[in-house]
N, C-alpha and C positions, 0 to 999 in steps of 0.2 A: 913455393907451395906452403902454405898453413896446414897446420894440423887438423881444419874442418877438412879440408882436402882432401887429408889422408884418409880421415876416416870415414868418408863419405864411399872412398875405393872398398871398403870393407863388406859393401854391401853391391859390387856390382860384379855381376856374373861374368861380365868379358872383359875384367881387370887380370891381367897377366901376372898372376901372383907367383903361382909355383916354377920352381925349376925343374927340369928334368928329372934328378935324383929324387927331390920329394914327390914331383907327379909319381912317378911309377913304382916308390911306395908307398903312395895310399893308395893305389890302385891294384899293389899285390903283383907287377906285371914287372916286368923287364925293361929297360929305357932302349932297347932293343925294339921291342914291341912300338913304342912310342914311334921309333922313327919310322917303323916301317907302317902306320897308318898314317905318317904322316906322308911317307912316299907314295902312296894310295891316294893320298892329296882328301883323305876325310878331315883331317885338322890340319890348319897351318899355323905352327906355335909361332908366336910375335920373337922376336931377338931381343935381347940388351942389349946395350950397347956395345960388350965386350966378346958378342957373337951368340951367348948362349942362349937356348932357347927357353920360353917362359911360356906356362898352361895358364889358361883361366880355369873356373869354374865350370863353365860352359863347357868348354872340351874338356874337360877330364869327365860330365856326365857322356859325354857322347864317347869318349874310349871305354872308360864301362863299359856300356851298352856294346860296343866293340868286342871286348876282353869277354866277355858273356857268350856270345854268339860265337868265338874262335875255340872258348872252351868247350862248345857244344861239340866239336867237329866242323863247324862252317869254315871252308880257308877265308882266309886274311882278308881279299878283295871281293869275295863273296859278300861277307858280314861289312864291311864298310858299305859294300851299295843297298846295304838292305838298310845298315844306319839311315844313308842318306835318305831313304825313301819315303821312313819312320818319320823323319825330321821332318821332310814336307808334308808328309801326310796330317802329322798334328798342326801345322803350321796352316793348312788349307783348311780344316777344322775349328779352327780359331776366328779366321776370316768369313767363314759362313757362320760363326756363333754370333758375331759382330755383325753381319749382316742381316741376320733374321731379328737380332733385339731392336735394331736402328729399325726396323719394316715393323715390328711391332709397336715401337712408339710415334711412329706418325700417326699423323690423324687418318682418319676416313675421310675420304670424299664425299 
């Protein structure tokens, strides 16, 4: 790996940067927490090679958004389906943004 490599990973959202210990403090939570959305199966942290488990960017926004809605009062598998739901819903959002530009730059008939 060269060093453009590495620092190209600096900028990619589902680069499995963090461990366990620093996920779940910058996220204020418990590595507690972490596992048991992960057993919810909302994120599945990637491994190292030496077992332990590693967060992206990505999923540490999506246990946020987690950690938010548990601190509401929502239980645990409550807020992870409502995550998941969030996630598609912007994601289908995106796909019809992308579909209406493409319909606007064709021609007429």
């Amino acid at each position: 790996m060269t060093a453009d490599d590495s620092y190209g990973r600096l900028d990619d959202d589902d680069y499995p940067a963090y461990t366990m210990g620093r996920a779940a403090e910058m996220l204020g939570t418990s590595q507690g927490f972490l596992r048991a959305i992960g057993e919810a199966r909302l994120i599945t942290p990637l491994r190292s090679e030496g077992g332990h488990r590693r967060y992206s960017r990505y999923q540490l926004r999506i246990a946020a958004r987690a950690r938010e809605l548990v601190d509401q009062g929502t239980p645990i598998e409550a807020a992870c389906r409502i995550v998941v739901l969030e996630d598609q819903l912007e994601e289908a959002q995106r796909i019809n943004a992308e579909y209406r530009r493409a319909a606007e730059e064709r021609p007429e008939d």
